[in-house]
N, C-alpha and C positions, 0 to 999 in steps of 0.2 A: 504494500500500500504506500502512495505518496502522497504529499503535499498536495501537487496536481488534482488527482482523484478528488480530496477531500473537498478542494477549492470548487473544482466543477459540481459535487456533488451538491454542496451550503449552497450555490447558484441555480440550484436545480429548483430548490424549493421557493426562490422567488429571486427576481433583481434584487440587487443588495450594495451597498458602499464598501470600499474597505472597510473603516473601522466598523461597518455591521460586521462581516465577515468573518473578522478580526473578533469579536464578541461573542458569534457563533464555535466559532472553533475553541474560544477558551472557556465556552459555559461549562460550569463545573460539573463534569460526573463524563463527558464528553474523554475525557484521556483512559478511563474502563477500556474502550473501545478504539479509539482514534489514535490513542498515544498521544505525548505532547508535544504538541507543534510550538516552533519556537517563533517569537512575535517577528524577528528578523527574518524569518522564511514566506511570510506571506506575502509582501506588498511587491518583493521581486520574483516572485512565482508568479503573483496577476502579472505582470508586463510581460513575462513570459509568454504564459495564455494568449494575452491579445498580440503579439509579435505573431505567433502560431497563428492566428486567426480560430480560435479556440471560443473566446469571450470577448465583446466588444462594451464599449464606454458610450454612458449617454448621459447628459448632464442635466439636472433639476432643478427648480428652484425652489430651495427650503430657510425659510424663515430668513428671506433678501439675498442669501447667497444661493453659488451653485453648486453641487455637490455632483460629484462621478461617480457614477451607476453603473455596475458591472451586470451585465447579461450574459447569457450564452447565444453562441453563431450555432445554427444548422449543424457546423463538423464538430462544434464540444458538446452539443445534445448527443452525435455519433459515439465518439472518444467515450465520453458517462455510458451510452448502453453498451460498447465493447468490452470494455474494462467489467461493468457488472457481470460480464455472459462470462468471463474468464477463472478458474476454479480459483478459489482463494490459497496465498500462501499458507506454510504450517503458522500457526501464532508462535508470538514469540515470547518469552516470558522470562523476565530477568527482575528477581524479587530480593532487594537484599538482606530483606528477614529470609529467605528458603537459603540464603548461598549462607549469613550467619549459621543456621541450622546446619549445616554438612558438618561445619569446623566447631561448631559449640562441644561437643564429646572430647575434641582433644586438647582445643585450645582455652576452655576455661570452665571446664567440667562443674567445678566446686562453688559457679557464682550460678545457683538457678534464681537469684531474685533479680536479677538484669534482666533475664532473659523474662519473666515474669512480668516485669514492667515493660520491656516490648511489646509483648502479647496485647497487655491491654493498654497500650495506645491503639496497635492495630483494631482491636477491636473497637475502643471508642470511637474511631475512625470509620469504621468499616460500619459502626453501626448510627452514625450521621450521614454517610452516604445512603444507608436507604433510607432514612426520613426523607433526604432530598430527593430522590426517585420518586419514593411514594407520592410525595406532593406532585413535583413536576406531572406526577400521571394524572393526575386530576385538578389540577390548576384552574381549567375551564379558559385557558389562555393558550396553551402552545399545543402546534399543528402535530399531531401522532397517528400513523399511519396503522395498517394492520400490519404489516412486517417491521415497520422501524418499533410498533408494540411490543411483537414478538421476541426483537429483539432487546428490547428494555425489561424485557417479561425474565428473561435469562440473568442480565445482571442484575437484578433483584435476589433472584436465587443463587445464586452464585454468592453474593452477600450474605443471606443468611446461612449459607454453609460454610462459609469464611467464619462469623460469628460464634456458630457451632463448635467448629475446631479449635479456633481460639480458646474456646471457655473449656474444652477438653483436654487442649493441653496448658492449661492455668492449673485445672487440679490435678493434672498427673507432676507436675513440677510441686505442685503444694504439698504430694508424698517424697517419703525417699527414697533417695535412687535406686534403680534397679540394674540388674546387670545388661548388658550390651546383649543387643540382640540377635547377632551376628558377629564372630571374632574368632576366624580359625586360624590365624596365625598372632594372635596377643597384639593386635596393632596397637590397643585402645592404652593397654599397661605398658606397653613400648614406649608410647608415649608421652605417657606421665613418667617415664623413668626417664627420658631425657629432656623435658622439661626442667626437672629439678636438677639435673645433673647440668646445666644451661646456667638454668639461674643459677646456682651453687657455684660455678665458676667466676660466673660476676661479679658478686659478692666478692670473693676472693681477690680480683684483680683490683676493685676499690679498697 
């Protein structure tokens, strides 16, 4: 997915300014799904567009000035149904509470109250993002389609299964530890024996 894509798509749903555009793409709850687009990437994508003859400019008058209105040309209506006909890439998923999670076992086994307070911020987090779902679904203001539903119908769930898991591993961290679940070759007490023997040297060299 690109920049591109995204740009023509927000245009799809009506004429629009940049900084509408620009508003659209950073409405909150919008990076779930779209990833976050950086405010630098937008206004030189539109020029883009319309260099390509993609999207064309029409100027308005709003409140004495003019203001530039981005539409789409015949060939970026094309490009949007191309691109949608086309199988979608794998997702991609880069969380740096799941990459903390790989290395919490070796690299800081003994502090599960860190790891505890991560948990519920995500959580906190994760459980303000569906208030603002829920709302936005029924707002009785913004345009929601039967499949852009469907697909807002997902990260709602997807939320409360986040929620879920969170709060299942608050209380498995709230017991104590148990043994590794998987360790045929001692990596886990490898470890910890060269951690300390690490640190134990340090100490020493100070």
């Amino acid at each position: 997915m690109s920049v591109k894509h995204i740009l023509l798509g927000v245009l799809s749903w009506a004429p629009n300014s940049g900084y509408g555009i620009k508003s659209e793409v950073e409405y909150r709850g919008r990076e779930l799904g779209w990833g976050r687009v950086s405010f630098g990437s937008i206004y030189p994508q539109l020029k883009k567009l319309e260099y390509q003859g993609l999207i064309q400019t029409v100027s308005t008058e709003e409140e004495g000035r003019k203001t530039k209105i981005y539409e789409l040309t015949a060939k970026g209506w094309r490009e949007l149904s191309h691109w949608l006909e086309q199988p979608p890439s794998p997702p991609e998923m880069r969380d740096e509470l799941q990459m903390k999670l790989s290395f919490w076992d070796t690299g800081k086994p003994e502090d599960r109250e860190s790891l505890i307070d991560h948990l519920e911020l995500r959580r906190k987090e994760a459980k303000e993002m569906l208030d603002h779902f829920e709302q936005w679904s029924s707002n009785d203001y913004s345009a929601i389609g039967e499949i852009s539903g469907l697909g807002m119908d997902y990260l709602k769930d997807r939320l409360r299964l986040d929620i879920e898991w969170y709060g299942r591993m608050i209380r498995q961290l709230e017991q104590p530890p148990t043994p590794p679940r998987q360790d045929p070759r001692g990596l886990f007490k490898q470890a910890s024996q060269r951690k300390r023997d690490a640190l134990s040297e340090s100490m020493d060299l100070k």
